[in-house]
C-alpha positions as CSV (number, residue, x, y, z in Angstrom):
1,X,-8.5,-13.6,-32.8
2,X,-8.9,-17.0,-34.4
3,X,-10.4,-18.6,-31.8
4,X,-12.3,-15.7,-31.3
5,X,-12.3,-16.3,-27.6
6,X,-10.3,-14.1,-25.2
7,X,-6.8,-14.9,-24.1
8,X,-7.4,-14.8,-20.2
9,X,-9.6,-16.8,-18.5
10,X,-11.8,-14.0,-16.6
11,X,-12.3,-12.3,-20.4
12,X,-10.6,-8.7,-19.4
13,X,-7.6,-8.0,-18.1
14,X,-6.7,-5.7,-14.8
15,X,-4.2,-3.1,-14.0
16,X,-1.7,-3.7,-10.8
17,X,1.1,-2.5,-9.4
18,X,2.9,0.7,-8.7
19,X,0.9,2.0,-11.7
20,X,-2.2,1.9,-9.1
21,X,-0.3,3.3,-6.0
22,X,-1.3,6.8,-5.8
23,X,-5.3,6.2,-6.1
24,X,-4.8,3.2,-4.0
25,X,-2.8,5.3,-1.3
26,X,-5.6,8.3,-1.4
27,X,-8.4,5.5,-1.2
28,X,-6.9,3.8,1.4
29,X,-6.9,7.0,3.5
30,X,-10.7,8.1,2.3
31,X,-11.5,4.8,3.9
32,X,-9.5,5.0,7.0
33,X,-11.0,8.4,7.2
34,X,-14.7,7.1,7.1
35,X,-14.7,4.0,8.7
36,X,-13.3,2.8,12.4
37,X,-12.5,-0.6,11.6
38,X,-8.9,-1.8,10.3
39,X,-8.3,-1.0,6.5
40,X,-5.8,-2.6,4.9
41,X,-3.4,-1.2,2.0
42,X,-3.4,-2.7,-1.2
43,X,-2.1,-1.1,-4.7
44,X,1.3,-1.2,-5.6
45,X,3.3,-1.4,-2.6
46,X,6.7,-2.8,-3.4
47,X,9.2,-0.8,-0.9
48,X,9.4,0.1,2.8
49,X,8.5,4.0,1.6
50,X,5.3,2.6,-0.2
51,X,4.4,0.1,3.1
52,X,5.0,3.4,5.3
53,X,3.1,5.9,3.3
54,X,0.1,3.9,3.4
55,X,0.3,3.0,7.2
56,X,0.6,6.9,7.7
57,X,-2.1,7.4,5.4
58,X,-4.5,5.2,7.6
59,X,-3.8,1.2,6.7
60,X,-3.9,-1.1,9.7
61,X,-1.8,-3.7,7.4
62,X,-0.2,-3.7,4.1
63,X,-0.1,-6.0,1.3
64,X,2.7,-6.5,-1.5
65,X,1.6,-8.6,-4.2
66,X,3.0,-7.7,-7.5
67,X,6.3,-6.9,-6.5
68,X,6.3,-10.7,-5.2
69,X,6.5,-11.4,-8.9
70,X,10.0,-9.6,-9.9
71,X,11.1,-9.7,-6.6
72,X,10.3,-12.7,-4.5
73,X,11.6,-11.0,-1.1
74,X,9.8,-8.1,-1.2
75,X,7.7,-8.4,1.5
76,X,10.7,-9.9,3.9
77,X,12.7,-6.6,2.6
78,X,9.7,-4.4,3.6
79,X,9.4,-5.5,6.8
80,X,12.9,-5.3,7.6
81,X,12.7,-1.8,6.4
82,X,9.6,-1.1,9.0
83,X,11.6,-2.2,11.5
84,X,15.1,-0.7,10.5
85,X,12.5,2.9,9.8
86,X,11.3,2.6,13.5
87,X,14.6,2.0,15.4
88,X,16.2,4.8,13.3
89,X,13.4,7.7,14.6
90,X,12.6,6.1,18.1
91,X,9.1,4.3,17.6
92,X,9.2,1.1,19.5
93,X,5.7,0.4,18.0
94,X,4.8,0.4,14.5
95,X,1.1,0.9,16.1
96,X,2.1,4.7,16.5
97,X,2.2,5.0,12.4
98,X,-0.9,4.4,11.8
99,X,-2.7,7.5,10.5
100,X,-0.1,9.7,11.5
101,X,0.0,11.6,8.5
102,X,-0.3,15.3,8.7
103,X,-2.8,17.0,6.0
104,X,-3.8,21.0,5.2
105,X,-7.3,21.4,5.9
106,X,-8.2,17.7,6.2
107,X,-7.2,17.2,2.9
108,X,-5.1,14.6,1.2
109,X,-1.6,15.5,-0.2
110,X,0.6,13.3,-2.6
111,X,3.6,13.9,-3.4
């Protein structure tokens, strides 16, 4: 206030994190839904459930970001999890995820 200048350098701040999940997760699957070239997830993808509701929903690839901030193994922990996940129900290719989810009507469900 003093300075009258703002504290961060790009003037406004963001929003990030699991706070952003759900409308990343329905965006991600609009997108996979209109388009037929790889989407990738990103929005507040922090466990192995977030990384697989967004493959199912659509996402070619996943990103974790800010859980890399309180929890520097996140993404090595995911990805074990994606792999522990498709050994316990059968899939020998994490291929066969993608856009599996099952809608009513074409439509979008979260839960």
């Amino acid at each position: 206030v003093r300075e009258k200048r703002p504290m961060l350098s790009n003037t406004v701040g963001g929003l990030s994190g699991p706070s952003i999940r759900p409308l990343a997760l329905r965006l991600t699957w609009q997108c996979a839904q209109a388009v037929d070239i790889p989407v990738v997830g990103i929005g507040g993808i922090s466990t192995t459930r977030d990384a697989l509701e967004f493959l199912l929903a659509g996402a070619t690839a996943v990103q974790v970001g800010t859980a890399n901030f309180y929890d520097p193994c996140a993404a090595p922990k995911i990805i074990d999890g994606l792999e522990a996940h498709c050994r316990q129900v059968g899939i020998s290719d994490i291929k066969e995820l993608i856009g599996a989810l099952e809608t009513r009507e074409g439509q979008f469900f979260y839960e």
